[in-house]
PyMOL commands that place a pseudoatom at each C-alpha (Angstrom):
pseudoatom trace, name=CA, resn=UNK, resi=1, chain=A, elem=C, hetatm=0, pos=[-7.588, 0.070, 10.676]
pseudoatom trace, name=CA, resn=UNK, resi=2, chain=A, elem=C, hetatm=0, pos=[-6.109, 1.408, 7.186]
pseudoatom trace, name=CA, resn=UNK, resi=3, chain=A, elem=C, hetatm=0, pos=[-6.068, 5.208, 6.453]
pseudoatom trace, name=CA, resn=UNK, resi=4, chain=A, elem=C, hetatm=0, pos=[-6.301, 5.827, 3.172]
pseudoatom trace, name=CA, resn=UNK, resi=5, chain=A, elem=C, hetatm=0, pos=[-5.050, 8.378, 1.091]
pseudoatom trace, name=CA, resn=UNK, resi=6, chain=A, elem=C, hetatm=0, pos=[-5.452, 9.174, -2.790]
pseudoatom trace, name=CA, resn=UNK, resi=7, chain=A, elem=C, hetatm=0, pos=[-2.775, 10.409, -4.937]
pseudoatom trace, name=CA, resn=UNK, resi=8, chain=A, elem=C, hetatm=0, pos=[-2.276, 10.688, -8.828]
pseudoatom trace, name=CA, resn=UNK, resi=9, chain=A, elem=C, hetatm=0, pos=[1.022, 9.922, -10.235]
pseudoatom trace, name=CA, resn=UNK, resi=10, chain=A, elem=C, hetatm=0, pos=[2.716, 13.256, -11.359]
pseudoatom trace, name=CA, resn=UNK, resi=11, chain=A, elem=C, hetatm=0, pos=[4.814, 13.707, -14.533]
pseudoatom trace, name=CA, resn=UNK, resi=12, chain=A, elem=C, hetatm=0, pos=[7.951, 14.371, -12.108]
pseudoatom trace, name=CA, resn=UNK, resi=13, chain=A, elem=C, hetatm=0, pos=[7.661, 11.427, -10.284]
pseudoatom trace, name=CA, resn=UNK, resi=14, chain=A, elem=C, hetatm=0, pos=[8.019, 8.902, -13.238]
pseudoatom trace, name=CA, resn=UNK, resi=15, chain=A, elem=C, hetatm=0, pos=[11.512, 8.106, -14.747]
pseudoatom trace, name=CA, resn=UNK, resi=16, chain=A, elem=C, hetatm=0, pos=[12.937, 7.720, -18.492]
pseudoatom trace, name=CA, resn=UNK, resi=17, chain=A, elem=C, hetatm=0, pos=[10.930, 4.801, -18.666]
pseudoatom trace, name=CA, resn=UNK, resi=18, chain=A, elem=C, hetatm=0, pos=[7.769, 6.252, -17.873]
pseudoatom trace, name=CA, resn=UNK, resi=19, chain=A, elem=C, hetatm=0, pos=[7.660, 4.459, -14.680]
pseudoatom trace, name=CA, resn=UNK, resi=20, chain=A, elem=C, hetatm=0, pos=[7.651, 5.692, -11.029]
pseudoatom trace, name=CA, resn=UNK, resi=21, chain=A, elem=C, hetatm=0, pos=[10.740, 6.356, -9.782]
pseudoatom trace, name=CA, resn=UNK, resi=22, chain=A, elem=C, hetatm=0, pos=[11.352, 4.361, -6.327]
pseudoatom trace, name=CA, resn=UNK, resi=23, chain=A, elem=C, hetatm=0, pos=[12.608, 6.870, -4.242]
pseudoatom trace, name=CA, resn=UNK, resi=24, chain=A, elem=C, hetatm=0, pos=[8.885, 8.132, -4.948]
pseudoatom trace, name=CA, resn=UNK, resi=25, chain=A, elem=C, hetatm=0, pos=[7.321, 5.819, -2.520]
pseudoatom trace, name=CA, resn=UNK, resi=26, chain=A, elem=C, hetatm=0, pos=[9.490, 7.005, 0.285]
pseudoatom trace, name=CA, resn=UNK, resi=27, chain=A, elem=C, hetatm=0, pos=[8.093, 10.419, -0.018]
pseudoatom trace, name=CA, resn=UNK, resi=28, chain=A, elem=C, hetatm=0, pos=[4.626, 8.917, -0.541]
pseudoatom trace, name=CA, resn=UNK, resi=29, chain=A, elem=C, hetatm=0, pos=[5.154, 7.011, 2.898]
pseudoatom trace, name=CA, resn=UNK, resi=30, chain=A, elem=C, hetatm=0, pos=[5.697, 10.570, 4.630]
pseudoatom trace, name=CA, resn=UNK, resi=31, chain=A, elem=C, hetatm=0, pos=[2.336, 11.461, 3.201]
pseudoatom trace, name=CA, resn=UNK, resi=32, chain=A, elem=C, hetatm=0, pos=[0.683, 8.600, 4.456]
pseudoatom trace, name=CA, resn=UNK, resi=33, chain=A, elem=C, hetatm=0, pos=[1.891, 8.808, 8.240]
pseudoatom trace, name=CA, resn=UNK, resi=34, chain=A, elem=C, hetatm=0, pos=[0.935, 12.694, 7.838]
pseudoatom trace, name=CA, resn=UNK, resi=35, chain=A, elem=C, hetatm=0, pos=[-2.472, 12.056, 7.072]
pseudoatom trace, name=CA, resn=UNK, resi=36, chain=A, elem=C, hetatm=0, pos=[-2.902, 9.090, 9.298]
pseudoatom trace, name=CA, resn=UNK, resi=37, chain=A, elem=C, hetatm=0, pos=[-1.919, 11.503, 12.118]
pseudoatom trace, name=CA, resn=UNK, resi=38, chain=A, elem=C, hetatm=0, pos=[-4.016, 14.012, 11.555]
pseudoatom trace, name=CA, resn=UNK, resi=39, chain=A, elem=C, hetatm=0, pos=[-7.221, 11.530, 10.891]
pseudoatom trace, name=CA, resn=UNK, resi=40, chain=A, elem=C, hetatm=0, pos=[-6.494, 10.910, 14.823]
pseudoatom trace, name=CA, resn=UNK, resi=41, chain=A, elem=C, hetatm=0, pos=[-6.549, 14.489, 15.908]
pseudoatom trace, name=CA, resn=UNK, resi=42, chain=A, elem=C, hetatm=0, pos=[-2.818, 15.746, 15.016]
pseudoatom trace, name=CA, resn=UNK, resi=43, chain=A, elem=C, hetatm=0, pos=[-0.153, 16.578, 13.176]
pseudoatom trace, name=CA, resn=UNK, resi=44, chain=A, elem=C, hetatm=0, pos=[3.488, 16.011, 13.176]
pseudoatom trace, name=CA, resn=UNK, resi=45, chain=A, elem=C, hetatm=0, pos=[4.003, 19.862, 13.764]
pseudoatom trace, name=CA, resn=UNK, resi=46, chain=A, elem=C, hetatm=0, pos=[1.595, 19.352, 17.057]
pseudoatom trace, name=CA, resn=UNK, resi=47, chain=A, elem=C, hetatm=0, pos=[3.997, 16.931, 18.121]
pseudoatom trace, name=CA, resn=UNK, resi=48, chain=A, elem=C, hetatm=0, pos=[7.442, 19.188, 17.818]
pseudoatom trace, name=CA, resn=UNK, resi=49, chain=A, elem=C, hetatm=0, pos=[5.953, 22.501, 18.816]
pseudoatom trace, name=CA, resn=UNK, resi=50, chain=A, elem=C, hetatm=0, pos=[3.898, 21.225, 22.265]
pseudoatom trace, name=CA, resn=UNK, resi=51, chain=A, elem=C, hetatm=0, pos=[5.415, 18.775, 23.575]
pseudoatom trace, name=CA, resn=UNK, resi=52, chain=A, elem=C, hetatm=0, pos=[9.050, 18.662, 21.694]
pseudoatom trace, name=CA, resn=UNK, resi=53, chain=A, elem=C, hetatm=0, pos=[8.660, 15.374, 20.335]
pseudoatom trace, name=CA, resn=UNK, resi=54, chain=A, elem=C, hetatm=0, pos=[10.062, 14.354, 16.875]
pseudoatom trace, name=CA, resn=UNK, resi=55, chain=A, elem=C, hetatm=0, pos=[9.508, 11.057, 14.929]
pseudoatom trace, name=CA, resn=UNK, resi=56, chain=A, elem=C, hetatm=0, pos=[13.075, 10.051, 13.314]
pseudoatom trace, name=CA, resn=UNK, resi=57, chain=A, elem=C, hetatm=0, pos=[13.019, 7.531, 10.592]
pseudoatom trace, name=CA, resn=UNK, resi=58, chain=A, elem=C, hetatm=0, pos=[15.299, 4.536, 12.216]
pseudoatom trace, name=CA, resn=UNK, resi=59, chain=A, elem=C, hetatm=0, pos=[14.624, 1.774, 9.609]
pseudoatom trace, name=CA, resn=UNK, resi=60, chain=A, elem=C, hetatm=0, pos=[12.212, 1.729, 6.372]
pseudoatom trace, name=CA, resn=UNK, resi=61, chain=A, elem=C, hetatm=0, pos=[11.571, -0.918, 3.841]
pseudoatom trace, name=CA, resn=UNK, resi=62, chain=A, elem=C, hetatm=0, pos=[9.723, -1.177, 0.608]
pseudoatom trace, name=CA, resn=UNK, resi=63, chain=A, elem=C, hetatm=0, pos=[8.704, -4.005, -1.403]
pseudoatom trace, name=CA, resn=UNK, resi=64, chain=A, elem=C, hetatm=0, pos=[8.017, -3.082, -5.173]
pseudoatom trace, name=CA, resn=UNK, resi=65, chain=A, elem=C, hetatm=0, pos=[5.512, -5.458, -6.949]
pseudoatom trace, name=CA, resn=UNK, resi=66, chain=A, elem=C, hetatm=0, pos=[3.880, -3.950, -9.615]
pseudoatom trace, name=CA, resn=UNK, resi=67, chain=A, elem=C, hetatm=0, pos=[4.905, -0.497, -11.489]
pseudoatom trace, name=CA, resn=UNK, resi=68, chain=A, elem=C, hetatm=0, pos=[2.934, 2.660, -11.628]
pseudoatom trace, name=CA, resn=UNK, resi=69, chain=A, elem=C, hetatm=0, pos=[2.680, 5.164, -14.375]
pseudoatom trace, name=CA, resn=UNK, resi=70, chain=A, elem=C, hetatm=0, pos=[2.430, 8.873, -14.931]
pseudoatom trace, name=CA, resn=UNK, resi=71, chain=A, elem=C, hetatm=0, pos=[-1.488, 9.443, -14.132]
pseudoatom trace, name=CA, resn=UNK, resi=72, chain=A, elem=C, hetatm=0, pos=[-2.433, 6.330, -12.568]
pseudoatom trace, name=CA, resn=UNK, resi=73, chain=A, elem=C, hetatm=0, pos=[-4.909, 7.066, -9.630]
pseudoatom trace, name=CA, resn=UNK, resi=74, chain=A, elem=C, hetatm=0, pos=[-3.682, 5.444, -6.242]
pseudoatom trace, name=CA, resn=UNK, resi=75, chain=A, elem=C, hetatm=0, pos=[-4.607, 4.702, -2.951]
pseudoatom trace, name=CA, resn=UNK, resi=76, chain=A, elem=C, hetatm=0, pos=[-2.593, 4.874, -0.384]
pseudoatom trace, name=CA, resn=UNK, resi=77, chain=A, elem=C, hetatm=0, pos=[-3.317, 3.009, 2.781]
pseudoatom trace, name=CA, resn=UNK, resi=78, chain=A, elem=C, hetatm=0, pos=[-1.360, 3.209, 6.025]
pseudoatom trace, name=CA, resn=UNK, resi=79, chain=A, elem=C, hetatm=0, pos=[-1.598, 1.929, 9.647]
pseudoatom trace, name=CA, resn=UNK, resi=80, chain=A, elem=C, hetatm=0, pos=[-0.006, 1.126, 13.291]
pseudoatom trace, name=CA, resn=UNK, resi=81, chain=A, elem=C, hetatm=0, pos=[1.908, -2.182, 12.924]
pseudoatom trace, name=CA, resn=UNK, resi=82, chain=A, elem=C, hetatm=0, pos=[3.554, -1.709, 16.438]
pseudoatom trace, name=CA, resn=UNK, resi=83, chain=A, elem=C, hetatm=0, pos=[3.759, 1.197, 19.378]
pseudoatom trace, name=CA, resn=UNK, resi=84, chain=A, elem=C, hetatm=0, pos=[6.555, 0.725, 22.028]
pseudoatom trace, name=CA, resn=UNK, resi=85, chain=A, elem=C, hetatm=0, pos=[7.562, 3.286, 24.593]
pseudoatom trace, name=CA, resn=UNK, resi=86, chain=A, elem=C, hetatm=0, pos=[10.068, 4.992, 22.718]
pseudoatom trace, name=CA, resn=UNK, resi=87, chain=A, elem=C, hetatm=0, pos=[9.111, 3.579, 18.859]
pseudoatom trace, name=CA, resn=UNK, resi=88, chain=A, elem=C, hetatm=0, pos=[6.244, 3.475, 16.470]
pseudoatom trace, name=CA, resn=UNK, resi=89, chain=A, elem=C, hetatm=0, pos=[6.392, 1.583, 13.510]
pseudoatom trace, name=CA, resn=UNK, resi=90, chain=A, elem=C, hetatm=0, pos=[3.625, 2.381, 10.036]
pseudoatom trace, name=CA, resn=UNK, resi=91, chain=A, elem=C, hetatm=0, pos=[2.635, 0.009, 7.565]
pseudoatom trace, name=CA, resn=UNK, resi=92, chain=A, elem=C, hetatm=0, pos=[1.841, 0.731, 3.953]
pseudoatom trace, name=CA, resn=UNK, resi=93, chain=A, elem=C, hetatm=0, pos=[0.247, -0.651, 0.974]
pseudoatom trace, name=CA, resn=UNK, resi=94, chain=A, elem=C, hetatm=0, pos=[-0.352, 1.657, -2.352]
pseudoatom trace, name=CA, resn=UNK, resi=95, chain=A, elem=C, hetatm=0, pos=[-3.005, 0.128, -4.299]
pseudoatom trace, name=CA, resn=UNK, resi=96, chain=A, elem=C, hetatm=0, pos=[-4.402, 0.876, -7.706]
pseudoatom trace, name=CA, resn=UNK, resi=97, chain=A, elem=C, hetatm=0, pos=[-8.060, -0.102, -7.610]
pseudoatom trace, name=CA, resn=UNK, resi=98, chain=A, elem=C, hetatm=0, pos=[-8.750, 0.766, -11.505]
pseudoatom trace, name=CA, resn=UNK, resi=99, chain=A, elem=C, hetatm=0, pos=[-7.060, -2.804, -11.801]
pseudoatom trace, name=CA, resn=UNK, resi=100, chain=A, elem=C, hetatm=0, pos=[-6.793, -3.990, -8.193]
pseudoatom trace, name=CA, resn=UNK, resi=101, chain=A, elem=C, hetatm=0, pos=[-3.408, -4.108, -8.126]
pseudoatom trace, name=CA, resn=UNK, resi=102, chain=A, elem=C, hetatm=0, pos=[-0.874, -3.611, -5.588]
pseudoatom trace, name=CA, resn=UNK, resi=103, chain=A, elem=C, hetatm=0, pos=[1.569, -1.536, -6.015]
pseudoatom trace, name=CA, resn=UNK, resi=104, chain=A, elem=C, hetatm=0, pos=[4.513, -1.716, -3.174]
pseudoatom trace, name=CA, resn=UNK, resi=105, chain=A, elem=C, hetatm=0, pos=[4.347, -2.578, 0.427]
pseudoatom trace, name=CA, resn=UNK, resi=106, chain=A, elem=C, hetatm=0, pos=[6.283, -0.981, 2.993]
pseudoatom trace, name=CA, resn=UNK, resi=107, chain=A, elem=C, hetatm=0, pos=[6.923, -0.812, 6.833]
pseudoatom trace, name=CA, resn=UNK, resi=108, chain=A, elem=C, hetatm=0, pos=[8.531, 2.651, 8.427]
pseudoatom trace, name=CA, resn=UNK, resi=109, chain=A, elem=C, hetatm=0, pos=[9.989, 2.573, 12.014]
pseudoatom trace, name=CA, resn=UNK, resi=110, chain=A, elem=C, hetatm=0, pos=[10.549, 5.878, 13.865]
pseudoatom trace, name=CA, resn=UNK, resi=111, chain=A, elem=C, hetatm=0, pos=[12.051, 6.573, 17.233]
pseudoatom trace, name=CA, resn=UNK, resi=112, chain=A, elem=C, hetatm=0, pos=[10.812, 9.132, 19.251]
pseudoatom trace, name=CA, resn=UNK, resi=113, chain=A, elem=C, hetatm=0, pos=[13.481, 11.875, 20.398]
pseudoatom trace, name=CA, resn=UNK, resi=114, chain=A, elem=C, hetatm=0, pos=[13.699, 15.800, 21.548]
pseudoatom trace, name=CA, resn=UNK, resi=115, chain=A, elem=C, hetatm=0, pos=[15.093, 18.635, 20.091]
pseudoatom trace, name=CA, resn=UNK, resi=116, chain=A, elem=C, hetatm=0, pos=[18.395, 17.276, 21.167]
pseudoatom trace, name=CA, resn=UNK, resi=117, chain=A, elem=C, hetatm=0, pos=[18.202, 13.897, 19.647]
pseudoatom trace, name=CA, resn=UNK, resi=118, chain=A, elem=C, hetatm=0, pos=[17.618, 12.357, 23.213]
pseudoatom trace, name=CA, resn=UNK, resi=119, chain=A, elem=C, hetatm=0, pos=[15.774, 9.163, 22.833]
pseudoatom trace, name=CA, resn=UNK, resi=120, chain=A, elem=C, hetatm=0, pos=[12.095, 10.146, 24.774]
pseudoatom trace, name=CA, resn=UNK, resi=121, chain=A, elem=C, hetatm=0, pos=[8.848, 8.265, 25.101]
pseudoatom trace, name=CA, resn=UNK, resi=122, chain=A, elem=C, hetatm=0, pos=[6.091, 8.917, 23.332]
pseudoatom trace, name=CA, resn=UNK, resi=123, chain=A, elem=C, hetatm=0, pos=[3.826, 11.329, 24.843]
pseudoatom trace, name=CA, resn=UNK, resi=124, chain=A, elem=C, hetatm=0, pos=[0.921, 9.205, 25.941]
pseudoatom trace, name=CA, resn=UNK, resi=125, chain=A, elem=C, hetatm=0, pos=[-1.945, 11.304, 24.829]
pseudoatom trace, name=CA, resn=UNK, resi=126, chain=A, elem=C, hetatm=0, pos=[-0.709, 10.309, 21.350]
pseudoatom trace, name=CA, resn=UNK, resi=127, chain=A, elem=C, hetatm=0, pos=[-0.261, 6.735, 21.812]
pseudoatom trace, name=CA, resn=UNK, resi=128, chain=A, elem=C, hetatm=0, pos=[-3.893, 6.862, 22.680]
pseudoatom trace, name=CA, resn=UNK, resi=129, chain=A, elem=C, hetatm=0, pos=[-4.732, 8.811, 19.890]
pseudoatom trace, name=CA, resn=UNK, resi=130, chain=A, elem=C, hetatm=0, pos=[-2.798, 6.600, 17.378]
pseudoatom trace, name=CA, resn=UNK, resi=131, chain=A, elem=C, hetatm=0, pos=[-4.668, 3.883, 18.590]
pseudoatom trace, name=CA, resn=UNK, resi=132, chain=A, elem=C, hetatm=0, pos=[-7.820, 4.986, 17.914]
pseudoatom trace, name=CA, resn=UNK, resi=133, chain=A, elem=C, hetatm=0, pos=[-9.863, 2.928, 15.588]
pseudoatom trace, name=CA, resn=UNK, resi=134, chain=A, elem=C, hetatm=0, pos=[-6.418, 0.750, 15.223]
pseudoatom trace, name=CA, resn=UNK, resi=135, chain=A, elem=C, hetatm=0, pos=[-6.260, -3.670, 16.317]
pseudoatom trace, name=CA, resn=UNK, resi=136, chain=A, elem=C, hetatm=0, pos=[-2.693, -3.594, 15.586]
pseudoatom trace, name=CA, resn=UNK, resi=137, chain=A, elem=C, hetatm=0, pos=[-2.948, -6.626, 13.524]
pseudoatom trace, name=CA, resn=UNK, resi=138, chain=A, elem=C, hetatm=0, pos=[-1.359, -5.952, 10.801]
pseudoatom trace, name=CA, resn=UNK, resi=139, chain=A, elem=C, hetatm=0, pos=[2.693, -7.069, 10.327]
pseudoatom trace, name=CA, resn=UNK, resi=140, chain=A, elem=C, hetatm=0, pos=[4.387, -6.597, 7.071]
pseudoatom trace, name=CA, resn=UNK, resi=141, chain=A, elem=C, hetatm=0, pos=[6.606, -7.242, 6.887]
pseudoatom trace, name=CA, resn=UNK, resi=142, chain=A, elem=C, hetatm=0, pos=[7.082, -9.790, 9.620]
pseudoatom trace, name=CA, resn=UNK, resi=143, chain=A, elem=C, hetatm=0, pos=[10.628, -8.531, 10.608]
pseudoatom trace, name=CA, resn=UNK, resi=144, chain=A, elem=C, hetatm=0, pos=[12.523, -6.441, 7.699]
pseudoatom trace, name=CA, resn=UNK, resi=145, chain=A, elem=C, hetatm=0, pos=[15.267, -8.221, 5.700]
pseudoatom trace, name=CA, resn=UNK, resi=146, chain=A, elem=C, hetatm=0, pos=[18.712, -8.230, 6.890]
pseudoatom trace, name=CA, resn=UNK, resi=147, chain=A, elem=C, hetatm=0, pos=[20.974, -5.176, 6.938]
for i in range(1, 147): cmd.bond("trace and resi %d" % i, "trace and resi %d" % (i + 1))
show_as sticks, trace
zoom trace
């Protein structure tokens, strides 16, 4: 099940050519896997202070399709492509519905470790938490593109 989130394209965020810069989307990612986690009950800080558990970004991708401009209203929707043992991976899709547009498409993946960089599981109480509400259907992409 998507999360969404709505953002408006800020004067910083656009280039020269009045156009979103990409590096823009990776930030807007962050925002999306923030908000999806706390629409299930916590936050990213719940995570790291009880039970020492940190989400590293291991591999992201983003597909650019249309361009965005400085106010353009977005949505923002993210979900659970995949949850492993030691790995979660996020889906995104920012939308503009003024024209019904999509925007980019993207796919995060994010390895759970401790404070000392150890490679952990995931705390279970948030694996059941993430999955709330979720069919983990969704798969884009279907494997990212080669390194």
């Amino acid at each position: 099940m998507w999360h969404e989130t709505e953002l408006r394209v800020r004067y910083a965020e656009t280039d020269k050519m009045g156009i979103v810069h990409h590096s823009n989307y990776y930030v807007w990612f962050e925002l999306g896997r923030s908000e999806f986690c706390r629409s299930r009950g916590f936050s990213y800080r719940d995570m790291e202070d009880n039970d020492g558990a940190l989400l590293v970004v291991a591999e992201s991708y983003c597909r650019y399709k249309s361009p965005a401009h400085y106010e353009d209203l977005l949505l923002l929707r993210t979900q659970i492509a995949r949850i492993r043992s030691r790995s979660i991976s996020f889906v995104y899709e920012v939308f503009r519905p003024s024209d019904d547009t999509v925007i980019a498409e993207g796919e995060t993946m994010h390895i759970v470790v401790n404070r000392k960089n150890k490679i952990i599981s995931l705390p279970k109480r948030y694996e059941a938490m993430l999955m709330t509400g979720s069919d983990e259907s969704h798969a884009f992409p279907a494997e990212l593109p080669p390194s």
